[in-house]
BALUMKOL-601859 format. One record per residue (C-alpha): x, y, z. Coordinates in steps of 0.25 Angstrom, whole numbers, plus 2048, in hexadecimal, padded with zeros to 3 digits. Layout:
% BALUMKOL-601859
XYZ...
***
This chain:
% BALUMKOL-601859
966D7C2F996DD6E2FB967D622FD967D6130C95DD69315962D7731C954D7932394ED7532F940D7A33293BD7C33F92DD79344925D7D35192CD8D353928D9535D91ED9F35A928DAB35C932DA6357938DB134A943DAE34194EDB234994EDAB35794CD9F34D958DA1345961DA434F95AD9935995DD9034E96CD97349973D90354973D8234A979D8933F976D96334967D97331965D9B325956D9E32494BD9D32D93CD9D32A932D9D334922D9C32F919DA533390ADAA334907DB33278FDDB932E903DBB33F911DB833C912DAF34791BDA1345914D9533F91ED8E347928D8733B934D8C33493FD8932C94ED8C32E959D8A324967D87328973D89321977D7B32096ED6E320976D6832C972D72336963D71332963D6233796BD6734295FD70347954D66342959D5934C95ED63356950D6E356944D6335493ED6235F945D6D36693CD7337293CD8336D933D8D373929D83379928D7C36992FD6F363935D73357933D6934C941D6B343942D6533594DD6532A946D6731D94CD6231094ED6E305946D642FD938D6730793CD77309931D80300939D882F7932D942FE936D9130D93ED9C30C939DA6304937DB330D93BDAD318941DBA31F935DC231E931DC8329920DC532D917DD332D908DCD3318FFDD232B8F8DDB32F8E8DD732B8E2DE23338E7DEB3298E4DE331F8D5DE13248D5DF13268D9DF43188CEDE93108C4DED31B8C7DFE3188C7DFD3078BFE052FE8B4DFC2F98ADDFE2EC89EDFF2EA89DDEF2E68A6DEB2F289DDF22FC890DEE2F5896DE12F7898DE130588CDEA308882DDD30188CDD430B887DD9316879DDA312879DCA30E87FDC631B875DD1322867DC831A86EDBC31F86FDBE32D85FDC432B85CDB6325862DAF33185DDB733B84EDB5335851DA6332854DA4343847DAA34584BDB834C842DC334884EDCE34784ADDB33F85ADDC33A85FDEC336861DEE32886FDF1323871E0032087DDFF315881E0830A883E032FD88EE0D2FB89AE0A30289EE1630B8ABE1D3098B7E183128C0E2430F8B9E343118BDE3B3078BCE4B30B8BBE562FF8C5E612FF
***
C-alpha cells in the first residue's frame, strides 16, 4: 500500500443494508475494491459501520466530503478517510464470507441430549438436592409451616437411547 489512504469508512448504515446495494450505491464515485460491513456474530444483523476500499486514494476523499453527513435511509452517515497507518492489518481478512447464524437451538439440543456418565449425573442429581434443602431453609426461616415432598431421584442415570435385543 502507498502512503496515501484508499479507504473511507462509513458509520451509521442502515440496518438492512448487505454488501451489494453498498458497493454499487457507492460505485457511482469510482471502482470499489472491497467492502466490509460489521456484523452481529450471533443474529447477523448490521452493527451499523463499515469499511470500503477504493482503487485510488483520491476518490476515497471524494466520497468522505461528499457522503458525511449524507441523509440515507432515515440515518446521517458519519464517513471518514482512514490513514493505512490506523487500518488493522486484519480488516480484511475474510471479508467475503457470507454470515450463517448460529443456530444455538441446536446447540442447546445437542449438550442438553448427551450421554452423561455416572459422576456427571451424581453430580447434577446432589445440584438439585442442595438447591431442593435450600429453598427448605428459606421456607422454615419465613416462618411458613410447609411439609415439602421429598425428591424421588435415581442415582443411576436412566438410559436416553432403548436398546432392543435381536
Amino acid at each position: 500500500m502507498g502512503t496515501k489512504a484508499k479507504k473511507a469508512m462509513k458509520k451509521n448504515m442502515k440496518k438492512a443494508s448487505s454488501n451489494n446495494p453498498s458497493q454499487g450505491y457507492f460505485g457511482q464515485f469510482g471502482t470499489v475494491k472491497r467492502l466490509r460491513i460489521a456484523r452481529n456474530k450471533k443474529t447477523g444483523k448490521s452493527r451499523h459501520f463499515g469499511y470500503i476500499e477504493f482503487e485510488s486514494p483520491e476518490v476515497a476523499k471524494i466520497v468522505a466530503d461528499t457522503m458525511h453527513n449524507y441523509l440515507l435511509f432515515e440515518h446521517l452517515l458519519q464517513v471518514h478517510v482512514v490513514p493505512p497507518e490506523h487500518v488493522h492489518s486484519r480488516l480484511w481478512k475474510g471479508f467475503s464470507y457470507r454470515h450463517k447464524p448460529v443456530d444455538s437451538v441446536r446447540i442447546e439440543r445437542k449438550r442438553h441430549d448427551k450421554e452423561r456418565t455416572l459422576e456427571e449425573h451424581k453430580k447434577l442429581v446432589d445440584k438439585i438436592v442442595r438447591h431442593d434443602q435450600k429453598r427448605r431453609k428459606r421456607i422454615e426461616a419465613a416462618g411458613i409451616d410447609y411439609e415439602c415432598p421429598e425428591i424421588i431421584g435415581n442415582l443411576q442415570p436412566a438410559p436416553k437411547k432403548i436398546k432392543f435385543d435381536d
